[in-house]
C-alpha positions as CSV (number, residue, x, y, z in Angstrom):
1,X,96.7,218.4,-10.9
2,X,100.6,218.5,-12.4
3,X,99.6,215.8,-14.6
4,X,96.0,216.9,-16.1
5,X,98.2,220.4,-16.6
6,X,100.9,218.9,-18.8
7,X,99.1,216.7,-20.5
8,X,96.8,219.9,-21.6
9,X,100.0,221.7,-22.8
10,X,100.9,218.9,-24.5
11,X,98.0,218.3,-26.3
12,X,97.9,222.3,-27.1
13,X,101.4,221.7,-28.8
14,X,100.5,218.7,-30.6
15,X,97.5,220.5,-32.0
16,X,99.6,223.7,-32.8
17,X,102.2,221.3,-34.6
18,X,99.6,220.2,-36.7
19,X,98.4,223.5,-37.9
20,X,101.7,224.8,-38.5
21,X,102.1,221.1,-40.5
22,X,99.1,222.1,-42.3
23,X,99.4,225.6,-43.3
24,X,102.7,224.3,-44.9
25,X,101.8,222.1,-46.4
26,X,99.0,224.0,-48.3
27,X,101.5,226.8,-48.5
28,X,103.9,224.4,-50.3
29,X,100.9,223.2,-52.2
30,X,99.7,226.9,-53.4
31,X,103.0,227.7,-54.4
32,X,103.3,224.5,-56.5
33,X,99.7,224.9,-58.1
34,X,101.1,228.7,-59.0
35,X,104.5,227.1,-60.3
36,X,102.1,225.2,-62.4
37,X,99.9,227.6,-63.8
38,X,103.1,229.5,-64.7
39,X,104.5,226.7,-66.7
40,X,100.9,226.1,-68.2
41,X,100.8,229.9,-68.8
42,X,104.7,229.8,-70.8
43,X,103.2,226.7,-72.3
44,X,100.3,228.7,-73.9
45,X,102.6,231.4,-74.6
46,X,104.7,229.2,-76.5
47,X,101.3,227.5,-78.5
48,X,100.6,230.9,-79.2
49,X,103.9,231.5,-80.3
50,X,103.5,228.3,-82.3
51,X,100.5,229.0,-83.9
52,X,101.5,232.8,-85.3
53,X,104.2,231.4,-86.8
54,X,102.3,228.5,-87.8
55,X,99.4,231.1,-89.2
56,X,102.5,233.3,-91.0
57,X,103.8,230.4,-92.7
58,X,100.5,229.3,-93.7
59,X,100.1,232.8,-95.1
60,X,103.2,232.6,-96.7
61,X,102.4,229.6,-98.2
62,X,98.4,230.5,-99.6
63,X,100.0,233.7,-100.7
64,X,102.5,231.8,-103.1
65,X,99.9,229.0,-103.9
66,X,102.4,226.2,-102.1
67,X,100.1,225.2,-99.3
68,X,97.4,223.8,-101.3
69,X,97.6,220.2,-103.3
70,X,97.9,220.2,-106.8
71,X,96.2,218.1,-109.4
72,X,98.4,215.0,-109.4
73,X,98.1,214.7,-105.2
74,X,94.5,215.2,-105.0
75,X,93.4,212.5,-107.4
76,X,94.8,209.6,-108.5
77,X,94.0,208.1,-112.2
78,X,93.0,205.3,-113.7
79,X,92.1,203.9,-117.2
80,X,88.4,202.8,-117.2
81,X,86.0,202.1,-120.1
82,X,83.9,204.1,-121.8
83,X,82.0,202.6,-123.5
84,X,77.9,202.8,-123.3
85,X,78.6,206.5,-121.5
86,X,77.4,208.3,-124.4
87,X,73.9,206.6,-124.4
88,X,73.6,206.4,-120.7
89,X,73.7,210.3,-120.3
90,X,73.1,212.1,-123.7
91,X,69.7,212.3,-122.2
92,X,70.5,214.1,-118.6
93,X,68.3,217.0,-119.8
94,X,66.1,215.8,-122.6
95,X,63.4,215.7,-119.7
96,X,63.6,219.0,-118.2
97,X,66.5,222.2,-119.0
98,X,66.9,225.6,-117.6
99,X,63.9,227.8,-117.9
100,X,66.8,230.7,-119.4
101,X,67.6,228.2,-122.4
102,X,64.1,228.4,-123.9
103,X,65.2,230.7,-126.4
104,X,68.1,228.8,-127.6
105,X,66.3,225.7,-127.7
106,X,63.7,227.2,-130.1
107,X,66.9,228.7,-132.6
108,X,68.2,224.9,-133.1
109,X,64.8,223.4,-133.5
110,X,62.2,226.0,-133.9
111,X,59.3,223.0,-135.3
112,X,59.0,221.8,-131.0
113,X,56.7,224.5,-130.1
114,X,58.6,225.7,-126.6
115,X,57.2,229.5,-125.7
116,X,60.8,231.7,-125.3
117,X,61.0,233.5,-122.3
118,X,63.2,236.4,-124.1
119,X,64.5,236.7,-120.2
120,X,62.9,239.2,-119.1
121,X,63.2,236.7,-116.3
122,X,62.5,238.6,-113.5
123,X,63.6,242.3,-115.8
124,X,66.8,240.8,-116.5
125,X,69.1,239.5,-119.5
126,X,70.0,236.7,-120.1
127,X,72.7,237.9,-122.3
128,X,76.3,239.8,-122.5
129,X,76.4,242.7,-123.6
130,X,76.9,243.2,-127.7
131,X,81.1,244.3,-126.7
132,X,80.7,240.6,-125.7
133,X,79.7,238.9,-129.2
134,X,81.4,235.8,-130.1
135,X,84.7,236.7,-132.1
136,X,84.7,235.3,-135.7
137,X,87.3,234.7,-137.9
138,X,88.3,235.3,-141.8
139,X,89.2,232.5,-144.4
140,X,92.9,233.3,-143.4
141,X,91.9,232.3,-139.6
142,X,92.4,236.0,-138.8
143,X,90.0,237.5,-136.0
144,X,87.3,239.9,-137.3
145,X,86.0,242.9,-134.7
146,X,82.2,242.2,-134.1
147,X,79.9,245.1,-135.9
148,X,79.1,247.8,-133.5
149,X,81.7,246.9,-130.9
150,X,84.5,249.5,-131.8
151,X,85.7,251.3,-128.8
152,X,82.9,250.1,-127.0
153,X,83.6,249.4,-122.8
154,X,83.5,246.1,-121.2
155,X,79.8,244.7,-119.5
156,X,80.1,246.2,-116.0
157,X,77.5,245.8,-113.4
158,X,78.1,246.1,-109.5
159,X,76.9,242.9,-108.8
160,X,79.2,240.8,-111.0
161,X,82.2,239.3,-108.9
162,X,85.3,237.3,-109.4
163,X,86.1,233.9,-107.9
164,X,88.3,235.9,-105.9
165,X,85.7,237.7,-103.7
166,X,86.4,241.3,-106.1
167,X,84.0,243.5,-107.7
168,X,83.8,243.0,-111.5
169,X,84.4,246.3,-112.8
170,X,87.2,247.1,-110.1
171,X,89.7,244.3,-110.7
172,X,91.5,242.5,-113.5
173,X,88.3,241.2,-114.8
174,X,88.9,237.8,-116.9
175,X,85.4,235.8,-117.9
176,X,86.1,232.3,-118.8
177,X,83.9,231.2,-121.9
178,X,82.9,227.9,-120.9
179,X,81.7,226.8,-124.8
180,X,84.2,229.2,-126.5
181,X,83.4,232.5,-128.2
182,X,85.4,231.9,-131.1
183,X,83.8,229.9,-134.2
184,X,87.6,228.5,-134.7
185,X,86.1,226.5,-131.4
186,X,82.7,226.0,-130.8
187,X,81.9,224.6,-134.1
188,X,83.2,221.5,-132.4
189,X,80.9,221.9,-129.2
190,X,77.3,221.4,-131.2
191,X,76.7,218.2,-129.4
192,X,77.7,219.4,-126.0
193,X,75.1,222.3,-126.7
194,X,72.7,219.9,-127.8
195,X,73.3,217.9,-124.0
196,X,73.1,221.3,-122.2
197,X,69.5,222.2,-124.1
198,X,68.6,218.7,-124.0
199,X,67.7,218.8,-127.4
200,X,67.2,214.7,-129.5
201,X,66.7,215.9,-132.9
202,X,69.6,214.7,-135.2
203,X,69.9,217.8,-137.2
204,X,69.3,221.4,-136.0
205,X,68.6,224.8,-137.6
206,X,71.2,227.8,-137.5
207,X,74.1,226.3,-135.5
208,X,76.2,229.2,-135.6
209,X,73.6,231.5,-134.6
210,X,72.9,229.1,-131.4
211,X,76.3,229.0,-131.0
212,X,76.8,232.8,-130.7
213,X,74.2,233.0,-127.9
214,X,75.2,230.3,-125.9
215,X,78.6,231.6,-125.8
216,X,77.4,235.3,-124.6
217,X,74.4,233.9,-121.9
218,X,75.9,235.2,-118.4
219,X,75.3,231.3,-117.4
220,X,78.1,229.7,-119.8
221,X,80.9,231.9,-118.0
222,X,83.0,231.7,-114.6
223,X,84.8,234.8,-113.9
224,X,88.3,235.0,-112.7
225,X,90.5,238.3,-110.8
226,X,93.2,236.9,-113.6
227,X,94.0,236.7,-117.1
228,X,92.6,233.1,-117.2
229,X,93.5,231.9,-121.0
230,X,96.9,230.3,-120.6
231,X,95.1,229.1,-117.0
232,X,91.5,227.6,-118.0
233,X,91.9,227.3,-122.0
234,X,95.1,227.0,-123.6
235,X,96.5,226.3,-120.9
236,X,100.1,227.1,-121.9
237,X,101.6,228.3,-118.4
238,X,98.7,226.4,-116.1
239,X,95.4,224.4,-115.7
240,X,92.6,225.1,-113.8
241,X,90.0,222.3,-112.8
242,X,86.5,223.9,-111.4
243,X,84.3,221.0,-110.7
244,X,80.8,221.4,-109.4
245,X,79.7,219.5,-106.6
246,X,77.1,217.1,-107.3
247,X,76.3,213.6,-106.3
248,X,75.5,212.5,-109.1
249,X,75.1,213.8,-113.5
250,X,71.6,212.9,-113.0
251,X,71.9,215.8,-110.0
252,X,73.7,218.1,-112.5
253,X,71.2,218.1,-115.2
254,X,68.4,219.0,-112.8
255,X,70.4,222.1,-111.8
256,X,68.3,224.3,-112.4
257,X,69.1,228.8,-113.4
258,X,69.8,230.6,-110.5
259,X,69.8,227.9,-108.5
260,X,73.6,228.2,-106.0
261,X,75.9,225.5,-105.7
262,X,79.5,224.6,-104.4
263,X,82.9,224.5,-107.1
264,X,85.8,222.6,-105.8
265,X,89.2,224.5,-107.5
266,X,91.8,222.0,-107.9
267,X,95.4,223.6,-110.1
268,X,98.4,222.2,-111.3
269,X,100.4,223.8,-109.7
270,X,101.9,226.5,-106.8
271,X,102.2,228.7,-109.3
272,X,98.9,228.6,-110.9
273,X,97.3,228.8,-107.5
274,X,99.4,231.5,-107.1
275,X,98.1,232.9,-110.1
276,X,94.4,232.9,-109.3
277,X,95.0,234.6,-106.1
278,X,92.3,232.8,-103.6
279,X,93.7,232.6,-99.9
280,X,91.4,230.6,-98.4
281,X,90.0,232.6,-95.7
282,X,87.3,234.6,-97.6
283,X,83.5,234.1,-96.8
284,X,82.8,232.5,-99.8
285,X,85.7,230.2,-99.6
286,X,85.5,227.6,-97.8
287,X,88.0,224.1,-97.5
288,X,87.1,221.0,-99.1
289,X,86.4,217.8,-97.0
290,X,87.8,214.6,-98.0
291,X,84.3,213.5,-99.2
292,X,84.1,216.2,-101.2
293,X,86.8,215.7,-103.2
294,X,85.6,212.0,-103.6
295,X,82.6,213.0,-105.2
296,X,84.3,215.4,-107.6
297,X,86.6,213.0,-108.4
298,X,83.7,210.3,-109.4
299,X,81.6,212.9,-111.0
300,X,84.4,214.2,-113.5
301,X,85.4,210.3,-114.3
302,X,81.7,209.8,-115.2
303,X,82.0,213.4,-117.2
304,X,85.5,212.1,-118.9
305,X,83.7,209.0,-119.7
306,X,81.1,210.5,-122.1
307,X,83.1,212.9,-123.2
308,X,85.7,210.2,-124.8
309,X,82.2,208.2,-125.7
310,X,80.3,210.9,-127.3
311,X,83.8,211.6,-129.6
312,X,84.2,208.1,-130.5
313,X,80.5,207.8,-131.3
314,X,80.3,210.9,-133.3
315,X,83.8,210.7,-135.2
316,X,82.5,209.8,-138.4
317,X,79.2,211.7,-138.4
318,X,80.5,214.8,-136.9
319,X,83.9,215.7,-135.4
320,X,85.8,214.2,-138.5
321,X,83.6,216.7,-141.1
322,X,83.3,219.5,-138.4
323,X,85.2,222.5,-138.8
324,X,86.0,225.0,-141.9
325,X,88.9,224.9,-144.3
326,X,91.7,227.2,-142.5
327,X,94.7,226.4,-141.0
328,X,93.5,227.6,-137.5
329,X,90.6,225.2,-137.5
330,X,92.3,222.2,-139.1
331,X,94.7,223.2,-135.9
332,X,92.0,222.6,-133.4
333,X,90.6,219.2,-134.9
334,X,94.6,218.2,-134.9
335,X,93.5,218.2,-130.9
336,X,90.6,215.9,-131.4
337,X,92.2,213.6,-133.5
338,X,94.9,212.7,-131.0
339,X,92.7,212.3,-128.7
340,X,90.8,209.9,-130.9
341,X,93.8,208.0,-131.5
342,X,94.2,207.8,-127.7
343,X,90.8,205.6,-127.3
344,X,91.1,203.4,-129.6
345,X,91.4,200.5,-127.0
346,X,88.0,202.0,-125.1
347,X,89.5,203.0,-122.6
348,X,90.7,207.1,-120.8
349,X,92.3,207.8,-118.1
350,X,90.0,209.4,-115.1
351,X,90.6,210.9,-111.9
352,X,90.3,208.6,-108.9
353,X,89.9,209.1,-104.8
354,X,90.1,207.9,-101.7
355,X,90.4,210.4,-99.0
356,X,89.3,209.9,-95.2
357,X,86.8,211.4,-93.3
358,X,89.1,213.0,-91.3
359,X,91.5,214.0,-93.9
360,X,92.4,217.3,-94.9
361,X,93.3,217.3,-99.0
362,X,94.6,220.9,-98.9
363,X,91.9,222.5,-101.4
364,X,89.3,224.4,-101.5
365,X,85.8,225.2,-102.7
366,X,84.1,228.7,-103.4
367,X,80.4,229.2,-102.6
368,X,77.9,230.7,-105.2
369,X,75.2,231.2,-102.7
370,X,77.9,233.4,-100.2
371,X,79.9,234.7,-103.2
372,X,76.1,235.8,-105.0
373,X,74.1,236.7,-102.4
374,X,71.5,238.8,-103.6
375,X,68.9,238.1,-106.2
376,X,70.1,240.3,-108.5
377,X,73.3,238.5,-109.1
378,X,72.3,235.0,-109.1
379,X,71.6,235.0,-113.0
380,X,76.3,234.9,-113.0
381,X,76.1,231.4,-111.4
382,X,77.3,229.3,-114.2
383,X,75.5,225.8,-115.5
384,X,77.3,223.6,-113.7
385,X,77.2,220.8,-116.4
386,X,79.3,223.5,-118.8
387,X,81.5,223.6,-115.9
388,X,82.0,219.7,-115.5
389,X,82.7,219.2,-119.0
390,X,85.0,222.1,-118.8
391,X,86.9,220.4,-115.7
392,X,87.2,217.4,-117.8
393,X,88.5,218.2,-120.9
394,X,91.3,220.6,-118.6
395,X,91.7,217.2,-116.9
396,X,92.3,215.3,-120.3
397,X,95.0,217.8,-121.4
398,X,97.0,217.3,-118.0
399,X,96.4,213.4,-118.1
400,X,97.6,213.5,-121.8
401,X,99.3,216.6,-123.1
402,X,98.1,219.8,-123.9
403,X,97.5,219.0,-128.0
404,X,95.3,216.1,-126.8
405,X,92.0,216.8,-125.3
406,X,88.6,215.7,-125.3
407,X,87.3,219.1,-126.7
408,X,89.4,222.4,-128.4
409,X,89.6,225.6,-126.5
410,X,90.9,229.0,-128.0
411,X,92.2,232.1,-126.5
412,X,89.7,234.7,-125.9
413,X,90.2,237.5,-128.3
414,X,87.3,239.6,-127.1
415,X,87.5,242.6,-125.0
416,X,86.7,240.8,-121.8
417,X,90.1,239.9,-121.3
418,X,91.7,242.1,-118.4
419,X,95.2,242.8,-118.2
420,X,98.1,241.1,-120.8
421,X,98.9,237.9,-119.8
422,X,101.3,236.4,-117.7
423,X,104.0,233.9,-118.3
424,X,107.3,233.4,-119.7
425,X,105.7,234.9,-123.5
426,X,103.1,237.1,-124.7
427,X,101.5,234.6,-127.1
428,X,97.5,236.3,-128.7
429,X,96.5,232.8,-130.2
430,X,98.3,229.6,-129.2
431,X,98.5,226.9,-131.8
432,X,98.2,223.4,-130.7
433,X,101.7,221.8,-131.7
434,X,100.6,219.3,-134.8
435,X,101.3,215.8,-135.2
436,X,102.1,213.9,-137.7
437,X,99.4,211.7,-138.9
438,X,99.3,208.2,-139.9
439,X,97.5,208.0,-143.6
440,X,95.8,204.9,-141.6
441,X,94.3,207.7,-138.8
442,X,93.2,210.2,-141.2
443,X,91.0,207.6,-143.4
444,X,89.9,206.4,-140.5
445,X,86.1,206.9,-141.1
446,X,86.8,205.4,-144.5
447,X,88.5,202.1,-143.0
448,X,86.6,202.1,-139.6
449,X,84.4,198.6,-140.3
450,X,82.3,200.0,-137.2
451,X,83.1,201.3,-133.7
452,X,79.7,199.5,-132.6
453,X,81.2,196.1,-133.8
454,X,85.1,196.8,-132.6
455,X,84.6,198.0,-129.1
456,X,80.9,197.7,-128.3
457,X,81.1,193.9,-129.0
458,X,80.2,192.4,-125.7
């Protein structure tokens, strides 16, 4: 009976033993699982830390326009040919334009029978405002006030917004003219009108008066919380590239009014970004994928191609005789004439791209259909083919220089403007710097056997 007795005390101690063993152990486990989740809790701490910072620098950096890449990191360049550009999309539109250009269709060629819808589109114009007139110039190149504007107060409405985000009529309002509102300019812009209105006739009626309501339609501006002419025109302190974001020109010229679409906004520059003032984290705002940027950069080469085609094309017939007989003019075809002597081989440089899937190029894009979301302000969204071949001739200034572009641009002397501009000088009308040209390149149309048989040649 001894025996049986011990041996049930000792199996009463071993089985004791063992739940002492185990309530350590899962003691010692408990206190290494809460030893854990205290380090995993520092660590979070510490990512959180990591991020604020993070999101402060990155604040830092949006607010000073250093964060986002510039021009010459986004796309790469290359010189491709350009020949056969000018035939292959002179007709993007001769099928089909915007409904709102009816009217300015029938001004250049009247004899084609198209019914104007004087827009009344829906109870709304079409048009600025008449403190908005194109501004003309005297024989001296001097800027005359439109009739009837005197003292009269910039086109407000509640609806009208900045890039930015801002109201119009609360901010530093700045439109962009996308075919400039000065004749000193858009004299040289006929054929791009003629692309935009899809019109084939060789000759047209009353350019000038066309030219005066394409530059005030709400649909030929983008407007900016900046002073934008030494940003988006001259482009004396900065440049601005807003490229629309199609697949395809073909896709472009089917755009049709109203209709909302995405801009990529690509600057030179920290500063410049700076300048325009987008963060990045408003709700029209939005950043741009590596594919986007891809298919900018293939739509403005295609753009820059016909652009370059179109002046080579047209030298003789109508860049080399456009423009009237003041220094200020003879200034703006100095531009085109460089340029000109640029493509002589057939060739112009155009953006290039390659990014990833998974890459992150560091711009952005704003949204028309966020940034205009109710009916009434859908008639600001801009034609994006004026905005493409606006990107494009900014992009041929910063590939060449500033005097060499693919089309003139002049600073807005109108009352749109907002506040002075900015930069290191107050300058009201910049002058292109001139060079000095070869009596061989100003008789060119006068030696030029043919551009057909020197570059076209197969």
């Amino acid at each position: 009976m001894a025996d049986n007795s011990n041996s049930n005390d000792d199996g009463e101690y071993a089985r004791e033993n063992a739940r002492l063993r185990e309530q350590l152990e899962q003691a010692e486990l408990k206190a290494q699982q809460a030893e854990i989740k205290a380090q995993q809790a520092e660590i979070k701490a510490q990512q959180t830390e990591i991020k604020a910072q993070q999101a402060v620098v990155k604040a830092q950096k949006t607010a000073d326009g250093s964060y986002w890449n510039r021009i010459s990191t986004v796309f790469g360049k290359e010189r491709a040919t350009f020949v056969g550009a000018f035939d292959q999309y002179k007709d993007v539109r001769r099928d089909g334009f915007p409904k709102h250009y009816n009217e300015l269709h029938n001004i250049l060629v009247p004899g084609e029978g198209i019914e104007a819808e004087l827009v009344e589109l829906e109870g709304e114009s079409l048009y600025s405002g008449a403190e908005e007139s194109v501004v003309t110039f005297d024989t001296n190149g001097n800027p005359k006030q439109p009739a009837g504007t005197e003292g009269t107060k910039s086109h407000q409405k509640s609806y009208l917004k900045t890039i930015r985000g801002d109201n119009y009529d609360t901010t530093n309002k700045s439109k962009a003219h996308l075919i400039p509102n000065t004749d000193l300019c858009n004299e040289f812009w006929l054929l791009d009108l003629k692309l935009i209105v899809g019109i084939s006739s060789e000759s047209v009626e009353d350019p000038k008066n066309a030219m005066h309501h394409a530059a005030r339609l709400h649909t030929n501006k983008l407007v900016f919380g900046m002073e934008h002419n030494h940003y988006f025109d001259t482009l004396l302190y900065g440049n601005i590239l807003a490229i629309p974001l199609f697949h395809s020109m073909e896709d472009v010229g089917r755009w049709e009014y109203k209709e909302p679409y995405e801009i990529l906004i690509v600057c030179d520059s920290s500063a410049t970004y700076k300048q325009l003032g987008i963060i990045g984290n408003e709700d029209h705002v939005e950043g741009a994928s590596g594919a986007d940027v891809n298919n900018a950069a293939a739509l403005l080469a295609e753009a820059t191609r016909f652009l370059a085609d179109s002046l080579k094309t047209n030298w003789c017939s109508f860049y080399n005789k456009a423009g009237s007989e003041n220094d200020e003019s003879e200034n703006r075809k100095e531009v085109l004439k460089n340029m000109f002597g640029e493509l002589k081989e057939g060739k112009v440089w155009v953006p290039t791209s390659d990014w990833g899937i998974e890459d992150d190029p560091k711009v952005y894009k704003v949204k028309f259909g966020i940034l205009f979301d109710i009916p009434e302000a859908k008639k600001y969204i801009p034609d994006p083919l004026l905005l493409l071949i606006k990107a494009a001739v900014n992009l041929s200034a910063f590939h060449y220089r500033k005097n060499c572009k693919l089309r003139p641009a002049c600073t807005s002397l109108s009352s749109e403007g907002g506040e002075p501009s900015e930069g290191p000088i107050n300058i009201v009308t910049a002058v292109p710097e001139i060079r000095v040209v070869s009596d061989d390149e100003s008789s060119v149309c006068s030696d030029l056997t043919s551009y057909d048989e020197d570059v076209r040649r197969p």
